[in-house]
VOPAGU-2260 file (C-alpha; in pm, 1 decimal, decimal comma):
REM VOPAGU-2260
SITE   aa  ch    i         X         Y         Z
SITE  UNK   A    0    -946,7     -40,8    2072,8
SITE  UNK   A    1    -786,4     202,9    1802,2
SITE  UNK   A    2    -482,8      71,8    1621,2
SITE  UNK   A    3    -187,8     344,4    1532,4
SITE  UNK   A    4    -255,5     534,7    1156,5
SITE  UNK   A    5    -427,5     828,7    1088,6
SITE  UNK   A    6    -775,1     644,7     986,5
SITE  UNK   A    7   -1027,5     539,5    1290,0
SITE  UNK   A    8    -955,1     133,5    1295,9
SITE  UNK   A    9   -1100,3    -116,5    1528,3
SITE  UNK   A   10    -980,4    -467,2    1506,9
SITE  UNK   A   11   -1233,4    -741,7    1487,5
SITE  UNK   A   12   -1288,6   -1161,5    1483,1
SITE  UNK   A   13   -1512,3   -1235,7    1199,2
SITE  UNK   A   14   -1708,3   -1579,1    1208,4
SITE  UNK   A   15   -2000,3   -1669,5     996,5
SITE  UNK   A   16   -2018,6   -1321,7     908,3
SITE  UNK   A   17   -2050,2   -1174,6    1229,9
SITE  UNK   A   18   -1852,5    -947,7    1384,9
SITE  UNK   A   19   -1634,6    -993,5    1787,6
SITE  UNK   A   20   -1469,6    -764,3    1984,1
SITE  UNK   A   21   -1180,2    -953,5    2116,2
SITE  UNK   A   22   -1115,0    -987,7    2491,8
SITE  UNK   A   23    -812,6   -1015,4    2655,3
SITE  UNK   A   24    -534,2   -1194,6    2427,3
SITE  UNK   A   25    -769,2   -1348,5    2208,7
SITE  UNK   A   26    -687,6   -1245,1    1836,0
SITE  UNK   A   27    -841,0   -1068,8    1613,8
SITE  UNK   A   28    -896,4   -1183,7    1222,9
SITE  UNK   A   29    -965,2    -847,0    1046,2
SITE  UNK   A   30    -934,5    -440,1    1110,4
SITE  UNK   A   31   -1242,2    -266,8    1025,1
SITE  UNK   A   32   -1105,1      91,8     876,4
SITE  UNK   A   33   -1335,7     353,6     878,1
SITE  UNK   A   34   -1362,7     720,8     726,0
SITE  UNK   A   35   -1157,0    1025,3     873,8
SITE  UNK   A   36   -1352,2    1355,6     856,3
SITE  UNK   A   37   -1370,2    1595,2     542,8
SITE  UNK   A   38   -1171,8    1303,7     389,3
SITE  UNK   A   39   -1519,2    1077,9     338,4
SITE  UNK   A   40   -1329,7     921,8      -3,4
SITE  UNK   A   41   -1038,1     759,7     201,7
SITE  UNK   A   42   -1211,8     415,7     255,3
SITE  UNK   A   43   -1286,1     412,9    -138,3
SITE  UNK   A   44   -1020,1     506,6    -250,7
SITE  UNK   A   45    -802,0     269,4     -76,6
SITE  UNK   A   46   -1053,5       1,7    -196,8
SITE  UNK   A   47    -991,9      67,1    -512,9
SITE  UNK   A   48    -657,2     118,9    -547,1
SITE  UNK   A   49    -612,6    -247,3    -415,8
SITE  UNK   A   50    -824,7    -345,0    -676,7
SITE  UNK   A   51    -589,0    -218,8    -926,6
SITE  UNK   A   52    -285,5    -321,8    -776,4
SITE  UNK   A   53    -413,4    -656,1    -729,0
SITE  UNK   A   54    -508,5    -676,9   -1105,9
SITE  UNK   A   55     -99,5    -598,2   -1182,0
SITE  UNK   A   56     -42,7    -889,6    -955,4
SITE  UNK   A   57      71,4    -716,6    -670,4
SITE  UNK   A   58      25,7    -884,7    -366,3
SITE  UNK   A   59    -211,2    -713,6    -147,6
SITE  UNK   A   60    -417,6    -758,1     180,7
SITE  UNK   A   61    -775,0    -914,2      52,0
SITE  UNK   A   62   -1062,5    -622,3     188,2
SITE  UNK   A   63   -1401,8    -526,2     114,5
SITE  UNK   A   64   -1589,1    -192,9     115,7
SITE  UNK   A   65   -1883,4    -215,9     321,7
SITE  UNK   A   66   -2155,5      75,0     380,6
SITE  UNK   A   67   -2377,8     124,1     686,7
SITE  UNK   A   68   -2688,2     360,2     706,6
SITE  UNK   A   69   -2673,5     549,6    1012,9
SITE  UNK   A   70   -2926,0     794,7    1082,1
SITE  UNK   A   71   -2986,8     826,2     715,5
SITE  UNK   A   72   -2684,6     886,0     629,2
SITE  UNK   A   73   -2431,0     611,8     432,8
SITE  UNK   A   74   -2120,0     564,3     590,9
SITE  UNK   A   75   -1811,8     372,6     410,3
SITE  UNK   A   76   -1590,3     142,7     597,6
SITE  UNK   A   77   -1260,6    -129,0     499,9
SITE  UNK   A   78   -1326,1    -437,7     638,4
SITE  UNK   A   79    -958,4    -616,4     568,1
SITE  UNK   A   80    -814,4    -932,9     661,8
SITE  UNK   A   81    -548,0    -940,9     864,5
SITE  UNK   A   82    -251,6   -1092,1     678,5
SITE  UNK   A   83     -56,5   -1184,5    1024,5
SITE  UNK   A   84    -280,9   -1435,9    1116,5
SITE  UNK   A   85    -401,9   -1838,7    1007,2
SITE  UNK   A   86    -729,8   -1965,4    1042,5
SITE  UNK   A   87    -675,7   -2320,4    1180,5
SITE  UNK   A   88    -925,1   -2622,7    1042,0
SITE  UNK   A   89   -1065,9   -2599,4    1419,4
SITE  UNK   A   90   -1084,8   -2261,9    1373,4
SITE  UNK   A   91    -847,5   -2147,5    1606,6
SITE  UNK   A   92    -679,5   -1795,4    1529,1
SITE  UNK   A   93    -286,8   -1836,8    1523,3
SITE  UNK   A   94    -105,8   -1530,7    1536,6
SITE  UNK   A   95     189,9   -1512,3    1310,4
SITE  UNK   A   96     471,2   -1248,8    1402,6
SITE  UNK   A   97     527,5    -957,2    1187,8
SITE  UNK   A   98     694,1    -615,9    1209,2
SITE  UNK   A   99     713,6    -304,3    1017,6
SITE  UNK   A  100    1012,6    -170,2     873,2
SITE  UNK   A  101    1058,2     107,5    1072,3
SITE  UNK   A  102    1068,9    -190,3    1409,8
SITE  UNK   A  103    1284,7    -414,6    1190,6
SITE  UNK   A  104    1547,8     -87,8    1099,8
SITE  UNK   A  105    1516,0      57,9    1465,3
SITE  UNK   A  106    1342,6     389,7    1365,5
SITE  UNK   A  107    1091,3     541,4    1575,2
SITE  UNK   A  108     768,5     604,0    1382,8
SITE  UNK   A  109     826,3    1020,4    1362,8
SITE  UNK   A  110    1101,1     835,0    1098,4
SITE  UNK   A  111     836,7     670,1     861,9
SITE  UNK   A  112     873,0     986,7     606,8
SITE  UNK   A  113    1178,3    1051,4     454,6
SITE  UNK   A  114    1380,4    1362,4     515,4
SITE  UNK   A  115    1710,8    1473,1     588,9
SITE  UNK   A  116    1757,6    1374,0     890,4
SITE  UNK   A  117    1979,4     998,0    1001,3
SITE  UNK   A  118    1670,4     903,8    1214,6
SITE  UNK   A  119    1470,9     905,3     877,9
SITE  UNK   A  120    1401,6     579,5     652,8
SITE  UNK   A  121    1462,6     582,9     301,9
SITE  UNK   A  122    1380,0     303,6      55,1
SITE  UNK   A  123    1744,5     241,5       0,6
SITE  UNK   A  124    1771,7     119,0     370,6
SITE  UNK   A  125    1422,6     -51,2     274,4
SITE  UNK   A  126    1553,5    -224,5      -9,8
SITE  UNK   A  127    1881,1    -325,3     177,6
SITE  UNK   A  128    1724,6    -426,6     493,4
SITE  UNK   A  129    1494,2    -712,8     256,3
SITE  UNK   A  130    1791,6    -806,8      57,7
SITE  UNK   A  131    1952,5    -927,3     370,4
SITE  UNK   A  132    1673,7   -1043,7     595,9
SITE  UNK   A  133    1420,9   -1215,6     338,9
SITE  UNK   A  134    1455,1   -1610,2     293,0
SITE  UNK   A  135    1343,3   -1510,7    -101,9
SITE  UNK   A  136    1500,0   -1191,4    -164,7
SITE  UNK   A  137    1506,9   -1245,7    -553,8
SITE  UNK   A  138    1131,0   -1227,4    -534,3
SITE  UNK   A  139    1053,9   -1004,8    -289,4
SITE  UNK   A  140    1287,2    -681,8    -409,9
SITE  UNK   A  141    1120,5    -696,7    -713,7
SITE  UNK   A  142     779,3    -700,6    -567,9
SITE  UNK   A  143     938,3    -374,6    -311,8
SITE  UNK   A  144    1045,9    -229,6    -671,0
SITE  UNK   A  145     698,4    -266,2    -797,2
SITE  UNK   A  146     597,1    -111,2    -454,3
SITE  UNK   A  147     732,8     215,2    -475,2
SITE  UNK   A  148     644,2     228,4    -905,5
SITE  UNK   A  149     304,9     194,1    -791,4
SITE  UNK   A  150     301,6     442,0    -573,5
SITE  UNK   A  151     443,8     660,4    -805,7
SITE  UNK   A  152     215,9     573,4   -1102,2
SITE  UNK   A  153    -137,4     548,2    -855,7
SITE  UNK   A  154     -61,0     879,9    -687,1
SITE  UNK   A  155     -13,6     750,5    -330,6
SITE  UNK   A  156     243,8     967,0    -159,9
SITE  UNK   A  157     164,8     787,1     166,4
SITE  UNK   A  158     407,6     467,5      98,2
SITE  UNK   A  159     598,1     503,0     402,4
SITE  UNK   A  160     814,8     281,0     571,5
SITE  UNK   A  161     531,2     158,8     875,4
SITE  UNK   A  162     381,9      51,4     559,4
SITE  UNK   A  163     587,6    -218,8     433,5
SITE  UNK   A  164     612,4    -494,0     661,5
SITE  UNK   A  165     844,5    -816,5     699,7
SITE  UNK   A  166     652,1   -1153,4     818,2
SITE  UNK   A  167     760,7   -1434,1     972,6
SITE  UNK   A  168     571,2   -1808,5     866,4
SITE  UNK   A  169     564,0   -2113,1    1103,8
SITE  UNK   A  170     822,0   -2248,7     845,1
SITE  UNK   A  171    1076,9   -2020,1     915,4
SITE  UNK   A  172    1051,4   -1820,5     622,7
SITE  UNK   A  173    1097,5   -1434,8     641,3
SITE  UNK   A  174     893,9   -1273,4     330,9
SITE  UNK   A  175     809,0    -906,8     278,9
SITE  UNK   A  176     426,6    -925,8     360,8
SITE  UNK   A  177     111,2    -803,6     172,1
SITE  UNK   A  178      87,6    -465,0      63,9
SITE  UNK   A  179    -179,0    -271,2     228,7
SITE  UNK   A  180    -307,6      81,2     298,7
SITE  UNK   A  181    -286,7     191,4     -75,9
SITE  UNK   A  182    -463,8     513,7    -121,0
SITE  UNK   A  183    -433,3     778,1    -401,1
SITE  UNK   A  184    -384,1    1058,6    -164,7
SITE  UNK   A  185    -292,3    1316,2    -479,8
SITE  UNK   A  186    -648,3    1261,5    -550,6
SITE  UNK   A  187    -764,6    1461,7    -219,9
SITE  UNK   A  188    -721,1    1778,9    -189,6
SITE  UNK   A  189    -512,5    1988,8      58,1
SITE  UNK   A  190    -285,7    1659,8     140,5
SITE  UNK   A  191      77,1    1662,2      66,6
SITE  UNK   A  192     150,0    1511,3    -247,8
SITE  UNK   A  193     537,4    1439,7    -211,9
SITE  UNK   A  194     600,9    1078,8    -194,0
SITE  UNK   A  195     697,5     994,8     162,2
SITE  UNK   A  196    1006,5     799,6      46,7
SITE  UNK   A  197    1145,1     961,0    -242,2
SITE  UNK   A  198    1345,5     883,1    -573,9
SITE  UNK   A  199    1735,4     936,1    -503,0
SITE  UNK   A  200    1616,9    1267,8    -319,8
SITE  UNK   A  201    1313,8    1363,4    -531,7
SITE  UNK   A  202     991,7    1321,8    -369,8
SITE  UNK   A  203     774,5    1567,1    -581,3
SITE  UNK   A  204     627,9    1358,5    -846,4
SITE  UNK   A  205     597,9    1568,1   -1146,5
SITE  UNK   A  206     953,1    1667,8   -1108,0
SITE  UNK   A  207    1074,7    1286,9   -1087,5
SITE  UNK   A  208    1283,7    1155,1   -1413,4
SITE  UNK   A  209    1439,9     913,9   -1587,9
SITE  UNK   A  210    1776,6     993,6   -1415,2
SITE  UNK   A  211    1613,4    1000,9   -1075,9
SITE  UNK   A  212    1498,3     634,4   -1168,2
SITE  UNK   A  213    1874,6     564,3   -1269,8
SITE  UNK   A  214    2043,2     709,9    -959,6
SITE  UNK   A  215    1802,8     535,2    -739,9
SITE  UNK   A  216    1882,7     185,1    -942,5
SITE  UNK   A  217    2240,1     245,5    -856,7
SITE  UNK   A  218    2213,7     322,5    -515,7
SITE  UNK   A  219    1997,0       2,0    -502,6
SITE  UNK   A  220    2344,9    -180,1    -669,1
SITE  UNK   A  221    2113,2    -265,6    -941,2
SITE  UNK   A  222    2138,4    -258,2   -1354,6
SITE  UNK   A  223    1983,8     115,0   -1440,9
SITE  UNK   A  224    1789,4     -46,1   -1791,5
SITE  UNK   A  225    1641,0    -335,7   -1508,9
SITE  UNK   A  226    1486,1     -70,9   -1325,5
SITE  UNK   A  227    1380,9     143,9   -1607,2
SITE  UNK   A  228    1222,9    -127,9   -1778,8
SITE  UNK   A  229    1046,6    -249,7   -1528,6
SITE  UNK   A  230     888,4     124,1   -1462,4
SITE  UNK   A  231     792,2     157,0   -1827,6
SITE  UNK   A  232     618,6    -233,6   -1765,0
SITE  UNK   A  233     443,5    -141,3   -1452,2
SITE  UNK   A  234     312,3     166,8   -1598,8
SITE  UNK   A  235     177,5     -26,7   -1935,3
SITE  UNK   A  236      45,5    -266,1   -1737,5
SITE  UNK   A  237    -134,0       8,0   -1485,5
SITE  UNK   A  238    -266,2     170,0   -1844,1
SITE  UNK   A  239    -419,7    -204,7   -1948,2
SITE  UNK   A  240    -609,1    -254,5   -1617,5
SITE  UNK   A  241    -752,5      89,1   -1486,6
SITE  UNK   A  242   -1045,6      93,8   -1711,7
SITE  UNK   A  243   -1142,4    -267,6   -1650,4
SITE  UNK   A  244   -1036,1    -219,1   -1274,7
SITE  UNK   A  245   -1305,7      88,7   -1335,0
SITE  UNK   A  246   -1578,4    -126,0   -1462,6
SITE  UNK   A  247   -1587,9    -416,9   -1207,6
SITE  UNK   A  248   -1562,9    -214,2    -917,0
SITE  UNK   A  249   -1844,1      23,2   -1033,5
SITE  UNK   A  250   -2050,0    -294,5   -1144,2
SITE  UNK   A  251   -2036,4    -358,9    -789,8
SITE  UNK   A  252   -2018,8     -60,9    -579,0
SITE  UNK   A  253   -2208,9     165,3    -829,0
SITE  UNK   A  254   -2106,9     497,7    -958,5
SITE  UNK   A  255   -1815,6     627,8    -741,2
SITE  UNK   A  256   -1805,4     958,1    -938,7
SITE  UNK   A  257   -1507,7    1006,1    -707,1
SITE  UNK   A  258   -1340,1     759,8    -882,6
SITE  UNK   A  259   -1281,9    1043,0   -1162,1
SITE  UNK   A  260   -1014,9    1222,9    -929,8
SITE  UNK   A  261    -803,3     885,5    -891,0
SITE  UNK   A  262    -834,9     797,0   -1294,1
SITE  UNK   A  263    -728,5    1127,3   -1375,6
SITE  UNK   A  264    -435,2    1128,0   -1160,1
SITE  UNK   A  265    -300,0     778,2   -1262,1
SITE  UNK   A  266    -371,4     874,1   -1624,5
SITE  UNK   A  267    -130,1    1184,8   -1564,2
SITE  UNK   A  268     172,5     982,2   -1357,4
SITE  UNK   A  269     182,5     697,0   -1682,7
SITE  UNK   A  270     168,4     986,1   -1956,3
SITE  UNK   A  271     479,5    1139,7   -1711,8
SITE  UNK   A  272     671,6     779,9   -1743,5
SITE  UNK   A  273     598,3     738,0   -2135,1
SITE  UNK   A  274     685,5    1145,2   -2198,3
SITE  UNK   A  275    1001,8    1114,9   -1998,2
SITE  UNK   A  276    1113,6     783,9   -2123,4
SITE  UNK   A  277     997,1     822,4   -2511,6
């Protein structure tokens, strides 16, 4: 029942709030995500940093974090809707094809970090592969820009290629899906915290600068004050909407003192962007 990823899933049909296991070939609506051990934060973290992105406009998978008592203990889980499916008014469950872009650039999955081998993807060959596959490329390379800026500026070094995915509507449209599995993983200790596609050839964030940005904008055959200025936007726009992102997910989760270890880090990324680029 496990899906691939380094986090226990289990996919699941939801209907009038209950929850299916699927048999056979019937489809699932929703992949409940739960925590992985000594990293209890993962399922929070990931909550809120959709939260955040989603309050820059980026367009995310819609989830919820849900706790269970077991044995007297609280357990944190994702529960988050599948973005490769459509509810019909009968309420049939259509499945809509989709595939990462590791399937779509014929890289095995050992490929989804970037390194120096030719078996490795890089966002370049991300970029490049959208640009010529999507039916709305315009819009969806800048919302792959604002991908890997987030990233950057939210501390997730675990944007790799099996995360970015291309789907395919009814309609014949090919757009770059939902963003999902967004987690500040520079907030947890003892994980790598070198961005798993890098910035022409930089992947250690606090080494990353404005002519990293520049290089990458012309590998991308775009204008190097385009891409600069739309880091320096992203990252105002991150500062503007972390503390209110704060407030309404403690008004409704409570506390989340680990929350501190995720503000501090995305506070240190946008004071790297406005230092460099001053």
């Amino acid at each position: 029942m496990s899906l691939a990823g380094a986090q226990d899933k289990c996919p699941v049909l939801i209907r009038d709030e209950r929850y299916f296991l699927p048999q056979g070939e019937s489809p699932s609506t929703h992949i409940l995500k739960f925590a992985v051990p000594d990293y209890g934060n993962v399922p929070l973290y990931e909550a809120f940093l959709t939260l955040l992105a989603q309050n820059i406009d980026l367009n995310v998978v819609p989830l919820e974090l849900k706790v269970v008592e077991i044995e007297g203990a609280a357990h944190e889980y994702l529960v988050i809707q599948r973005y490769d499916r459509k509810v019909q008014d009968e309420g049939r469950v259509q499945r809509l094809h989709q595939e990462d872009f590791c399937q779509a650039l014929g890289i095995g999955r050992q490929g989804k970090y970037e390194d120096e081998t030719a078996t490795s993807a890089n966002f370049a060959d991300c970029y490049r592969l959208l640009r010529e596959i999507s039916t709305e490329p315009v819009n969806d390379l800048t919302r792959l820009l604002r991908w890997q800026i987030f990233n950057y500026l939210a501390g997730n070094a675990d944007g790799h290629a099996k995360n970015l995915s291309l789907l395919y509507r009814p309609t014949g449209e090919v757009r770059l899906a939902p963003f999902y599995d967004l987690v500040c993983t520079q907030a947890i200790a003892h994980l790598d915290a070198n961005l798993a596609l890098s910035i022409a050839g930089e992947r250690r964030p606090g080494h990353i600068r404005g002519k990293h940005w520049e290089q990458l904008a012309r590998e991308l055959k775009v204008r190097p004050n385009y891409l600069i200025g739309l880091l320096e936007e992203n990252a105002e726009m991150i500062r503007e909407a972390l503390p209110r992102s704060l407030r309404s997910f403690r008004d409704r989760y409570g506390a989340c003192p680990a929350l501190q270890r995720v503000e501090q880090v995305v506070h240190r990324q946008c004071r790297l962007v406005q230092q460099e680029l001053r």
